[in-house]
N, C-alpha and C positions, 0 to 999 in steps of 0.2 A: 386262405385269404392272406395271412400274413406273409406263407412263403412268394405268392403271388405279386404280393406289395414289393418286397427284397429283391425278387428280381426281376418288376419295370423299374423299380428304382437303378438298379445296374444295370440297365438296357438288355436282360439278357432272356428278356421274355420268347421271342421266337426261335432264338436257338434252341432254350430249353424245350419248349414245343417239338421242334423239328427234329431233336435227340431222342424226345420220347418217342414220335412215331415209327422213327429208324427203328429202335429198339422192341415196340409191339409188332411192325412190319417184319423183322426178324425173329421173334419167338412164332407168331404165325405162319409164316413161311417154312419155319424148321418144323413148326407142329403138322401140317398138312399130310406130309407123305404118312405121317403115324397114325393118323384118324384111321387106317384101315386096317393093322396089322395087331401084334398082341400087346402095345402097348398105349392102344388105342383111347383105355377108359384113364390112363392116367393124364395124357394129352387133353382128352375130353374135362378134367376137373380142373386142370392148370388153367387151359381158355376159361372154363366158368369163372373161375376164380379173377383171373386177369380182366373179364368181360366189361366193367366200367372202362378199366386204361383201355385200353380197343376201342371202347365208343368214344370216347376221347381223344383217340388218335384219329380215328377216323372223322369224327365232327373236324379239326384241325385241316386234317389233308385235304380234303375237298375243297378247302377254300384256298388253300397255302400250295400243294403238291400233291393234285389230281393222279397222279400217275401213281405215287405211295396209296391213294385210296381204292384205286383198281387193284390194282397187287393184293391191299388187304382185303377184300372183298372176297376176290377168286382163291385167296388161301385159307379164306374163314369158311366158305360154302360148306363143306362137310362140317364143320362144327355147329353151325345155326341147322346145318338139317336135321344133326342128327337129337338134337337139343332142342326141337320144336318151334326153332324160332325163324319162322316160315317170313312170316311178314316183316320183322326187323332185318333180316338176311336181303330179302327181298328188296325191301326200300334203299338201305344201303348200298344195294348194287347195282339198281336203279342211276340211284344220283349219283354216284361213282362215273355209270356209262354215260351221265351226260355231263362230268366236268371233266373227265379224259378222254377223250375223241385220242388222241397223239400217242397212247401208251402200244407199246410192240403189241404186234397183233397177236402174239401165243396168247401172253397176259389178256387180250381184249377178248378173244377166242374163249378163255376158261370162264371170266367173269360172263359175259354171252350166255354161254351154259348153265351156270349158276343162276342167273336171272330164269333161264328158260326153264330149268329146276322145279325153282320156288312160285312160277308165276303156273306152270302143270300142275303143283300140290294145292294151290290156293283157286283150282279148275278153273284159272283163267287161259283158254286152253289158245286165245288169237293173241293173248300178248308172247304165250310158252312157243307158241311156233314162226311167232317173227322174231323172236332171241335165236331158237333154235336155227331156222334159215340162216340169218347173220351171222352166227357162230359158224355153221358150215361152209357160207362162202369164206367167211375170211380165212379161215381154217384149209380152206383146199386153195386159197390163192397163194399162201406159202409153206404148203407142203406138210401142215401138221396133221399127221395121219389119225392120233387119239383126240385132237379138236376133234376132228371129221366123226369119229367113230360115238361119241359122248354127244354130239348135234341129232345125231342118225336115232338114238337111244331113247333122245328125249322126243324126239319129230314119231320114232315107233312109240312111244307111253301116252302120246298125246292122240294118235290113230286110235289107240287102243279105248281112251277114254270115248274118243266120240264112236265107237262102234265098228271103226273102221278095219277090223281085225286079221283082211290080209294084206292090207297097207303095212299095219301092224309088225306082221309077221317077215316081209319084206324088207322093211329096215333094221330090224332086228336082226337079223342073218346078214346084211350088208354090216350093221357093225360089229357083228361078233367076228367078219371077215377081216375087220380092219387091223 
């Protein structure tokens, strides 16, 4: 509160905001690619660790610089999944997709999928396959082959849950072709 008070007093309250989320939007970003490889579980403790500034930045962006909260979103998804945090993942990327409509389509592409993700684990399987669709059109309208292939994955996991298992197995082989 008090550091809060010191800087509206120096007008320097939304900078400070806007440095901070630059700065979570950067350790996210650089943590994403490591959520899958051998240094996986240390990334894994740093985000927990960090996980209020992140909610933080993200409550921030959404209102301030939609396009910083899509970013964070699509670079957290492996961390909220692998972390159980299905619904907070989820919501966040939610309202992310609907305060940046303008952010580059790769970025709108991953967050898409990420939604599509978390709304297939929460067996909401017609919200997971209208993320999924939208991910793969935007994804093939500019050429991003692993959007396309990560749409394909989640549209094959969501066949699979309703029973549909040579749907299934169809996109499954389309994106392992990808």
């Amino acid at each position: 509160e008090f550091g809060l008070h010191r800087l509206s007093a120096a007008g320097a309250v939304e900078e400070t905001r806007a440095r901070h989320a630059a700065f979570f939007l950067a350790l996210a970003q650089e943590a994403a690619p490591s959520l899958h490889g051998p240094t996986q579980r240390a990334w894994l403790e740093r985000l927990a660790t960090e996980h209020d500034n992140l909610r933080s930045a993200l409550a921030w962006a959404l209102t301030h610089q939609p396009e910083t909260a899509l970013r964070l979103t699509a670079a957290l998804h492996w961390f909220w999944f692998y972390r159980g945090h299905l619904s907070e993942g989820g919501d966040w990327t939610e309202r992310a997709l609907a305060s940046g409509p303008s952010a580059p389509p790769e970025v709108r592409v991953r967050a898409l999928n990420g939604s599509s993700a978390f709304a297939r684990e929460r067996a909401d399987t017609q919200t997971a396959a209208y993320r999924a669709e939208e991910a793969f059109a935007v994804a093939r309208s500019v050429g991003d082959r692993s959007g396309e292939g990560w749409a394909r994955v989640n549209l094959g996991m969501i066949a699979a849950q309703r029973g549909e298992w040579q749907r299934a197995a169809v996109l499954h082989m389309e994106a392992e072709a990808q």
